[in-house]
N, C-alpha and C positions, 0 to 999 in steps of 0.2 A: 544439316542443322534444321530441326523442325520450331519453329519460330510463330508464336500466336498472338495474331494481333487483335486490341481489343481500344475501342474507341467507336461509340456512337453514331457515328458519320460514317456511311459509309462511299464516299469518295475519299474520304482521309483515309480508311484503311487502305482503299486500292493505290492510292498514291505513293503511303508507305511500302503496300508489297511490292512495286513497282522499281522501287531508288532499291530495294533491297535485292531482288532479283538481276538485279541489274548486274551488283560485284559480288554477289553470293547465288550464282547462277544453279548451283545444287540443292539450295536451299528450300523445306518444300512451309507451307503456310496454312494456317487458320485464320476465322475469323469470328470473334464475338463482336455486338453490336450492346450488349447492356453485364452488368455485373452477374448475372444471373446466367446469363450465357457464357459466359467467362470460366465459373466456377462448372456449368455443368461441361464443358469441352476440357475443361483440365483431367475430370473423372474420365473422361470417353478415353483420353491419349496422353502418350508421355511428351513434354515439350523440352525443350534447350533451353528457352528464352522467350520472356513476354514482355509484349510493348504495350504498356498499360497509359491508358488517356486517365487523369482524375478528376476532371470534368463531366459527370453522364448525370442522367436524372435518376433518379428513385436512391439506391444504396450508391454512394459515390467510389471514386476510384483507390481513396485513402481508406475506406473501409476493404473496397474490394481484395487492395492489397495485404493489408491485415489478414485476411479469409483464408488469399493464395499463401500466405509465408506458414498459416498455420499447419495446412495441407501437405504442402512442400517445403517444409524450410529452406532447401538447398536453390532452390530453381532461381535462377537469375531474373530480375524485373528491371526491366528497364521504363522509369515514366518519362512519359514525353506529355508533354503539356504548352496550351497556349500561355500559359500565366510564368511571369520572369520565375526564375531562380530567388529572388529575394522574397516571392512570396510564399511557397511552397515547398522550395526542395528542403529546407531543413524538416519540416514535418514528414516530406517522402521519406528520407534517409530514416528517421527515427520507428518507421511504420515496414521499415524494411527493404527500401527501394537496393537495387546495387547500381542505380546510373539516375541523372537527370539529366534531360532535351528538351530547350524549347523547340514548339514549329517553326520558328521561325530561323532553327538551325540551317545548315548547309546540308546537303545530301550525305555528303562524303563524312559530314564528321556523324552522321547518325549511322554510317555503315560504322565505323569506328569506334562507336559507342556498343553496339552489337557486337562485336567481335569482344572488344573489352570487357564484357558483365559474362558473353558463355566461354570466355576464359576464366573464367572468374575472380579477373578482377573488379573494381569500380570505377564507374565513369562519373566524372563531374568536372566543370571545368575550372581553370587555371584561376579566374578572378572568384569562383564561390568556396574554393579549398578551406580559405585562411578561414570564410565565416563558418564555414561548418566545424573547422576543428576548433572552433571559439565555443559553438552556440552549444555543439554535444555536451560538453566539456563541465558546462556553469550555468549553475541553477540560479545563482544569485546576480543580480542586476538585469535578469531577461525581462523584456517587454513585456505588457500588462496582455498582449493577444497571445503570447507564448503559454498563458493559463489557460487558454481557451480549449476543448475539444475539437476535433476538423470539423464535426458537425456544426458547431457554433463559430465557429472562424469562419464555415462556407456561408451562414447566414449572414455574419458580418458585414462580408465585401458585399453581399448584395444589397443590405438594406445599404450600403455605402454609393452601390451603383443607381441607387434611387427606385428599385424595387419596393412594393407594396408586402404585405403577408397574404394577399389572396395570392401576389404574383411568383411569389419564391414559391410558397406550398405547390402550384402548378408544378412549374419548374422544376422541383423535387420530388413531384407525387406524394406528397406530404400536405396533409388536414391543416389550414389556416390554425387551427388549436394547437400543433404539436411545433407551429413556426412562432408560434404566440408564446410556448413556453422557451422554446431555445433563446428566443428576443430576449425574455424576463432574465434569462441565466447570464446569458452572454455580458445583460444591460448590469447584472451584479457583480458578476467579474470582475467588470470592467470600472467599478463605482463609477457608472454613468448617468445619467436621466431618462434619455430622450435619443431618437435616433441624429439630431443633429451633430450632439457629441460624439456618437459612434463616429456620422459621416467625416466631422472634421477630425478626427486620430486618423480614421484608413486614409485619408487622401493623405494626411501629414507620414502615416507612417511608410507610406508607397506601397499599402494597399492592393489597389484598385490602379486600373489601366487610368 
């Protein structure tokens, strides 16, 4: 199984090759560190399965994967992400994921999740089934952030986590102007004001950690 893993960190990736190596002892490994890297190693080689982070700066992981599924439809993505299940995986799935993992998973059940997506079927766990086959399903009564783009969602949680617009644009590799306008869109969405509003939806909505 040729298996690529991509996440910013890299101690997190070797961590990962590592629990993976471990019960998939023939398995052989990449590594990308940014989206761009990602997409140019998929041209180099043919993969099984990618363990995609949706956390990086510049083009995030929800784009990235849009990129990978257009290149590859078939290719199995497994995201693994620090951020719960309640805040992401539904958007993963909709952008093409076939599995979501927190880090804060077990070992074993991420070897298990691997095995699951390059068999191709899907992984997702037991308590987010019901919401996912709820949230895919119905357009009507979804949350007011379910209108959002990822881009504007990812801005969201941050101006929620008490980030500035010089400090996301950092963050993002993104011009204080183009956080300035996702702010303005998101703040319309969402018939808001002000980022206090924002703050207090994401914390009410379980958001943000």
């Amino acid at each position: 199984m040729r298996i690529l893993l991509v996440d910013d960190h890299a101690v997190v990736r070797r961590g990962i090759r590592q629990i993976l190596a471990d019960d998939l002892p023939a398995s052989d490994f990449g590594e990308a560190g940014s989206t761009q890297e990602a997409l140019e190693r998929l041209a180099e080689a043919d993969w099984d399965v990618i363990i995609l982070d949706i956390s990086m700066p510049g083009r995030s992981g929800l784009e990235a994967l849009k990129d990978i599924r257009a290149l590859r439809p078939h290719l199995p993505i497994l995201v693994l992400s620090m951020h719960s299940e309640d805040q992401y995986a539904i958007r993963a799935f909709r952008a093409g994921a076939s599995g979501y993992l927190t880090k804060e998973s077990a070992p074993a059940t991420l070897v298990e999740a691997v095995r699951k997506v390059e068999a191709g079927g899907r992984y997702v766990s037991a308590t987010m089934a019901e919401k996912l086959a709820a949230n895919l399903t119905m357009d009507e009564g979804r949350p007011p952030h379910e209108s959002l783009s990822d881009r504007e969602f990812q801005v969201l949680r941050m101006i929620a986590a008490g980030k500035s617009v010089k400090e996301i644009g950092f963050d993002l590799h993104l011009s204080e102007k183009t956080i300035s306008t996702y702010r303005t869109r998101l703040l319309e969405k969402m018939n808001m004001r002000c980022n206090a509003e924002l703050t207090r939806y994401a914390v009410h909505a379980g958001l943000v950690e």
